[in-house]
Each structure stands twice: as C-alpha cells, then as structure tokens.
N, CA, C and O of each residue as an XYZ file, in Angstrom:
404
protein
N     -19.342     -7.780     -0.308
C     -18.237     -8.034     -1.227
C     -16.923     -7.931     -0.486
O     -16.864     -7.073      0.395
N     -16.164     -8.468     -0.650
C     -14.556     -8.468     -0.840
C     -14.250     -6.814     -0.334
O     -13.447     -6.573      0.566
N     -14.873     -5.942     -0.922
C     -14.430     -4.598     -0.950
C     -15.007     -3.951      0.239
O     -14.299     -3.163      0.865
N     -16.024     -4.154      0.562
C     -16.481     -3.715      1.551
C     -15.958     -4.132      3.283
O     -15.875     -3.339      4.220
N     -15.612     -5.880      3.299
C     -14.635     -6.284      4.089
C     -13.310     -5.161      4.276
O     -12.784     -4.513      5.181
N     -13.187     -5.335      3.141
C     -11.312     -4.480      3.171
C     -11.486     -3.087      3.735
O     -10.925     -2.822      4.798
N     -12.336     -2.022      3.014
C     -12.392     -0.984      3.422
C     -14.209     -0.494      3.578
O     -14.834      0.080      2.686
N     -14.799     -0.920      4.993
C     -16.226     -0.918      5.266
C     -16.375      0.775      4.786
O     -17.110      0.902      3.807
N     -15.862      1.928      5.261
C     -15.520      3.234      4.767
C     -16.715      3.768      3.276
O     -17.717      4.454      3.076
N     -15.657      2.819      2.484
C     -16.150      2.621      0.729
C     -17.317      3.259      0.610
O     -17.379      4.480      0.463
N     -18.460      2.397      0.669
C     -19.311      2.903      0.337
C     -20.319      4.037      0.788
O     -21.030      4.809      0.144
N     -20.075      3.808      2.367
C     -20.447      5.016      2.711
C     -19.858      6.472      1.826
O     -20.589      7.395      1.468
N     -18.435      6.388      1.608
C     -17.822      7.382      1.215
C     -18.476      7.809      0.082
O     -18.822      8.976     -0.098
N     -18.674      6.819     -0.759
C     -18.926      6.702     -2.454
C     -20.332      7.480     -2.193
O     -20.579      8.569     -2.712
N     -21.192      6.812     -1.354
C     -22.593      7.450     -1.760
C     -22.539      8.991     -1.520
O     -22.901      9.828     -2.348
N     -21.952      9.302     -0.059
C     -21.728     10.947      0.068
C     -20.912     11.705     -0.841
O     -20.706     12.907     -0.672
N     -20.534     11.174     -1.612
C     -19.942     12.153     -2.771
C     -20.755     11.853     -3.823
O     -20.867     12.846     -4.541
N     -21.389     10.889     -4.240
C     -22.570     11.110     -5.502
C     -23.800     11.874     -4.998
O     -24.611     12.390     -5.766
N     -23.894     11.918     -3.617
C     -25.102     12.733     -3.462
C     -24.852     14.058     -3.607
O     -25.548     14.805     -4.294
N     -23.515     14.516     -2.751
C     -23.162     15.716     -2.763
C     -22.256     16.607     -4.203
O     -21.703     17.700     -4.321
N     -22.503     15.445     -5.087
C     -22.104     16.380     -6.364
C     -20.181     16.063     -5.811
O     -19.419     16.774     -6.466
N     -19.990     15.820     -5.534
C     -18.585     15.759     -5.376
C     -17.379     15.229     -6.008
O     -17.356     14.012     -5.822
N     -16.636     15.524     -6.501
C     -15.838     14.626     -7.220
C     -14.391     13.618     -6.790
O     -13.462     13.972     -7.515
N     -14.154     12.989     -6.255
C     -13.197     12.251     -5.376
C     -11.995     11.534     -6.167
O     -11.901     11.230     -7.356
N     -11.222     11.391     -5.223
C     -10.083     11.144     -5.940
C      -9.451      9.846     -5.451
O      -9.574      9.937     -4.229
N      -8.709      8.432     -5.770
C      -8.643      7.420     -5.551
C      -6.565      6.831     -5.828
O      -6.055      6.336     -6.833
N      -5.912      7.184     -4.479
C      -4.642      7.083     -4.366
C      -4.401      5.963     -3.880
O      -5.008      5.976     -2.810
N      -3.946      5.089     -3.976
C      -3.400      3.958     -3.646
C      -1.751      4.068     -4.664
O      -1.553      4.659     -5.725
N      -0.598      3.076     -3.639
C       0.194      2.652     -4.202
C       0.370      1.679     -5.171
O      -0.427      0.750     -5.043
N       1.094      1.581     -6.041
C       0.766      0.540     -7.654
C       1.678     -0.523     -6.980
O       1.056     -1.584     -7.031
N       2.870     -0.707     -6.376
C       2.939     -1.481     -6.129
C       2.793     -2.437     -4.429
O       3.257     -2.187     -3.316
N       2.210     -3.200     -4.783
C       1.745     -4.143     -3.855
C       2.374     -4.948     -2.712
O       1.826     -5.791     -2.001
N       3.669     -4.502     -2.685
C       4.385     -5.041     -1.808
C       4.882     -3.862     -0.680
O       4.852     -3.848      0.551
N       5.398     -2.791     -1.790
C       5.441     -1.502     -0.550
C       4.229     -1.121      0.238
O       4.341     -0.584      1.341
N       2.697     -1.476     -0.487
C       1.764     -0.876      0.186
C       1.307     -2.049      1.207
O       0.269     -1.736      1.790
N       1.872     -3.460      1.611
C       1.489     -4.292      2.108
C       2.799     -3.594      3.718
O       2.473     -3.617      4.905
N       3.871     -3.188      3.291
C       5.218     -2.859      4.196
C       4.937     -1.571      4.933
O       5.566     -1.424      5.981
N       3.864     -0.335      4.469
C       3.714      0.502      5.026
C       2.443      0.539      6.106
O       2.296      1.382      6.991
N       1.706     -0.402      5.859
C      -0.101     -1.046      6.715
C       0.769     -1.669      7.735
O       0.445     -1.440      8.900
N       2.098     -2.618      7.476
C       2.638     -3.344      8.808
C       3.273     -1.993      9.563
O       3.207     -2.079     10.789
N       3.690     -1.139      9.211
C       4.576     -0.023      9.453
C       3.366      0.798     10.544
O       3.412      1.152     11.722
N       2.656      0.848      9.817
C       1.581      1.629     10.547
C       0.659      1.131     11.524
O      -0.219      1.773     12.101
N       1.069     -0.568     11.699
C       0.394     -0.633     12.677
C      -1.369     -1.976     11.983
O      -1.726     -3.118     12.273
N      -1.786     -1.107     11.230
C      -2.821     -2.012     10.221
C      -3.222     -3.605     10.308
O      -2.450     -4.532     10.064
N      -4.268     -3.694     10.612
C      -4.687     -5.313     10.190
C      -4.096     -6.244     11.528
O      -3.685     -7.401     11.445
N      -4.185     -5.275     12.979
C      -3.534     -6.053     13.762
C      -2.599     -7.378     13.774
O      -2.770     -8.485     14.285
N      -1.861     -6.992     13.241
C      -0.679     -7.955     12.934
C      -0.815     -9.072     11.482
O       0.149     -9.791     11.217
N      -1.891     -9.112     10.747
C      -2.376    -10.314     10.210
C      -1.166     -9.933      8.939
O      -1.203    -10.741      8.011
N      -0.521     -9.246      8.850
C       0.574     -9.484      7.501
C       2.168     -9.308      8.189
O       3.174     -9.648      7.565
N       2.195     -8.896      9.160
C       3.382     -8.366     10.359
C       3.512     -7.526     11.344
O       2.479     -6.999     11.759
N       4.796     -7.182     11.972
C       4.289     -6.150     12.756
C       5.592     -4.935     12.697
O       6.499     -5.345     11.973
N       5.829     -3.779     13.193
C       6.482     -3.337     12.544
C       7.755     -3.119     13.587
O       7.447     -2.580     14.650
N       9.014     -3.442     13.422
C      10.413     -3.870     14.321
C      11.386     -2.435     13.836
O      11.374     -1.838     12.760
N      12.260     -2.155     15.175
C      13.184     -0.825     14.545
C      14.170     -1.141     14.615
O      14.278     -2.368     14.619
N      15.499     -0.338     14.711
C      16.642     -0.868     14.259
C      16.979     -2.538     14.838
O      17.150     -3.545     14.151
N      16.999     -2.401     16.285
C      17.248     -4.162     17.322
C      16.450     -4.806     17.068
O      16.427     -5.748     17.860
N      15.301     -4.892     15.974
C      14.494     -6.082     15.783
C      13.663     -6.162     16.361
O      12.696     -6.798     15.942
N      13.655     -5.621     17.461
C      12.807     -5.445     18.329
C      10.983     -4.844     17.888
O      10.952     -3.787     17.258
N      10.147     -5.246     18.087
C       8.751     -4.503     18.226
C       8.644     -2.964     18.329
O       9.112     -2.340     19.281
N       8.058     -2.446     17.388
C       8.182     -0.954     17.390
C       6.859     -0.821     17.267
O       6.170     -0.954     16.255
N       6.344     -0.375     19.061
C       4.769      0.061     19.307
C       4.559      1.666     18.477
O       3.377      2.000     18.388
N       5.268      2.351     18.064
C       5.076      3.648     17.522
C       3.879      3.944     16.653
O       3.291      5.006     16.448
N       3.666      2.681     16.179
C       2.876      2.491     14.731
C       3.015      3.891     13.703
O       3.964      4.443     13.146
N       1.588      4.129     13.773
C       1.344      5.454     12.776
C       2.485      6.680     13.419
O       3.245      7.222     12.617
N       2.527      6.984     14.610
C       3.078      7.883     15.296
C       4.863      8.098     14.548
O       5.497      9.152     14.577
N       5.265      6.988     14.031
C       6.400      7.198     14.034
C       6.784      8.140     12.615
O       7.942      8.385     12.278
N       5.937      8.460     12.101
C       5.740      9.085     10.943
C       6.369     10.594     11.533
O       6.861     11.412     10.756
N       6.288     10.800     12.821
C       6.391     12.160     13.238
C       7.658     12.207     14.364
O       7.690     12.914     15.371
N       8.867     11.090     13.830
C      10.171     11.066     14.241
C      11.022     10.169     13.419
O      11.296      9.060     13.878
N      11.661     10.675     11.762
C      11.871     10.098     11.395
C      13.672      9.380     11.997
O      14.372      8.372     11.901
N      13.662     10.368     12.439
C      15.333      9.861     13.395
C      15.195      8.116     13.560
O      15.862      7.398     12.816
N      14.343      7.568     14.519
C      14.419      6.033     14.774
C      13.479      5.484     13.502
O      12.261      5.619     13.623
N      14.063      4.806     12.161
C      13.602      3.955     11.612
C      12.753      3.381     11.710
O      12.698      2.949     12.862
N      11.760      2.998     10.992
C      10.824      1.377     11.511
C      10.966      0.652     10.249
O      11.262      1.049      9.122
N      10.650     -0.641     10.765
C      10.949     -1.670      9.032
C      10.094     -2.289      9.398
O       9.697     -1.966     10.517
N       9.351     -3.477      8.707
C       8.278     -3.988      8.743
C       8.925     -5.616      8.771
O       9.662     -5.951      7.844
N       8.669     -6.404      9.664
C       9.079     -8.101      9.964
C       7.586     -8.966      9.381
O       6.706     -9.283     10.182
N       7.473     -9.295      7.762
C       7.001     -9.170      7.489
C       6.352    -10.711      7.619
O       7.300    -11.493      7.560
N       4.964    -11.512      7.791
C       4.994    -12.685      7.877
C       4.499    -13.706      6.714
O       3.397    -14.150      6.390
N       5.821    -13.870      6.240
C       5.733    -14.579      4.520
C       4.798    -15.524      4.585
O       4.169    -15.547      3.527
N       4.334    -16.507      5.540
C       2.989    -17.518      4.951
C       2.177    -16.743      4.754
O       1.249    -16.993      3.985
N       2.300    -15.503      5.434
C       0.418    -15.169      5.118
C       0.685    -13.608      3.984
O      -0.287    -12.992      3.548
N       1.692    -13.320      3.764
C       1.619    -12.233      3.010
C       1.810    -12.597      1.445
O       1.958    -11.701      0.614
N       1.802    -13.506      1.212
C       1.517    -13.405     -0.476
C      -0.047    -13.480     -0.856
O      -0.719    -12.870     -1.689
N      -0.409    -14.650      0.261
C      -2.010    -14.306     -0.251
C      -2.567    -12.849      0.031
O      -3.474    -12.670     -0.782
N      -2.456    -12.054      0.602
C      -2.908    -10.949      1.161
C      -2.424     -9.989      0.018
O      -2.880     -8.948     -0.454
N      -1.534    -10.606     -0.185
C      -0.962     -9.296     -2.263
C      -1.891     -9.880     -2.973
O      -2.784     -9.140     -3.386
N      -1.948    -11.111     -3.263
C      -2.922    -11.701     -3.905
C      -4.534    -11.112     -4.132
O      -5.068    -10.668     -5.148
N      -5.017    -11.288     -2.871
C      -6.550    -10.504     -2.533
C      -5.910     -8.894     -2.716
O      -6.091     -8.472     -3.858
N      -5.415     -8.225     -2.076
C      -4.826     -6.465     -2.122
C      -5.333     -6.601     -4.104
O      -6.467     -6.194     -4.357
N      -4.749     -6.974     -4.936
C      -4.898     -6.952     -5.839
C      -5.490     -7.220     -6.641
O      -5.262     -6.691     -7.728
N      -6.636     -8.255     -6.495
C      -7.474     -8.313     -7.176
C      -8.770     -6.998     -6.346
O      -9.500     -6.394     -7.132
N      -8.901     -6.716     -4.889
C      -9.578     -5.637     -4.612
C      -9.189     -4.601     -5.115
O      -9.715     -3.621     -4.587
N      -8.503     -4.373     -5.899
C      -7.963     -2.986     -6.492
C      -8.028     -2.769     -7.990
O      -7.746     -1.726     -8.580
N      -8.353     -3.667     -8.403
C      -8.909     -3.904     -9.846
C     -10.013     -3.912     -9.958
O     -10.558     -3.537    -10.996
N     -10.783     -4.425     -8.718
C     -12.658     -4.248     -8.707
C     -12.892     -2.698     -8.353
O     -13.796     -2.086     -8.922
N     -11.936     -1.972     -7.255
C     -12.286     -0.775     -7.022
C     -12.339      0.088     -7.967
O     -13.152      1.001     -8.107
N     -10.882     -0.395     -9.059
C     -10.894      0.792    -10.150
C     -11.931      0.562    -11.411
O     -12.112      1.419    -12.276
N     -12.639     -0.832    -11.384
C     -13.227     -0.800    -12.204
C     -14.643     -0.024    -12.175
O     -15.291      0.434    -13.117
N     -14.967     -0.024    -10.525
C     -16.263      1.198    -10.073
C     -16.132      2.503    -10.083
O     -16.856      3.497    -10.033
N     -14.893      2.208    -10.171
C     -14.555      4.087    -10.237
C     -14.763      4.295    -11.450
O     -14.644      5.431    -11.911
C-alpha cells in the first residue's frame, strides 16, 4: 500500500505494539504544508520536495542537525512542480492511517 511506501516502519511498529499490549500514540502535523517545509528542513525524501537553504540561499547541509543551533536559520527552497502532488498523496496517506488507527 501507499502507506507502507511512505513509512516501511508502520507496520512493523503496529504489530509490536498489538503484540506487546501496548498502547501508541499517532502525532503528525494537521497542516500539510508546514509538515511538507520541515521533511525539506530536515533533510527527508532526498531532495524529492526541496532542499533546505539558510539565510544566502545558499544549500544548508545541516539537515536534522540544525535543530541543535538555532542561531543560523534554515528555510526550505521548496520545489513547486512536485510539491503539490506530494500534499496531495501526504494527505490522502493520513486519512488511511487514521482510519487504521
């Protein structure tokens, strides 16, 4: 499925918490555009929605790391042909996830 592409994780995760009695909890951002700006931010999906640029525009290799200097900014140069479909799919996978949950 669709879901398993996006996050292979899933189900492994899902089954070790129904086996183990566990009860889990399911955070995602509601909206779909900040959570598409923070995956480029971090580095995510090797470039396939953007990549993430700091103050000069420039390429900011920091990715995830930069989380742990907020002094230099990062912004996300985001690449509009391919990022609406990618909200598009983000969102309908997130309506199938919550509907298994």
């Amino acid at each position: 499925s669709d879901l398993l592409r996006w996050d292979p994780t899933f189900e492994v995760m899902a089954s070790f918490f129904r086996d183990s009695g566990i009860k889990g909890a399911l955070v995602f951002r509601r909206n779909t555009l900040d959570w598409n700006v923070c995956r480029v931010r971090d580095c995510f999906d090797a470039g396939a929605r953007g990549y993430p640029v700091g103050e000069d525009g420039k390429r900011d290799e920091r990715c995830f790391d930069r989380r742990k200097d907020p002094s230099h900014p990062t912004w996300a140069l985001l690449k509009a042909a391919r990022i609406v479909d990618k909200m598009q799919r983000d969102t309908v996978i997130r309506a199938d996830t919550a509907k298994r949950l």
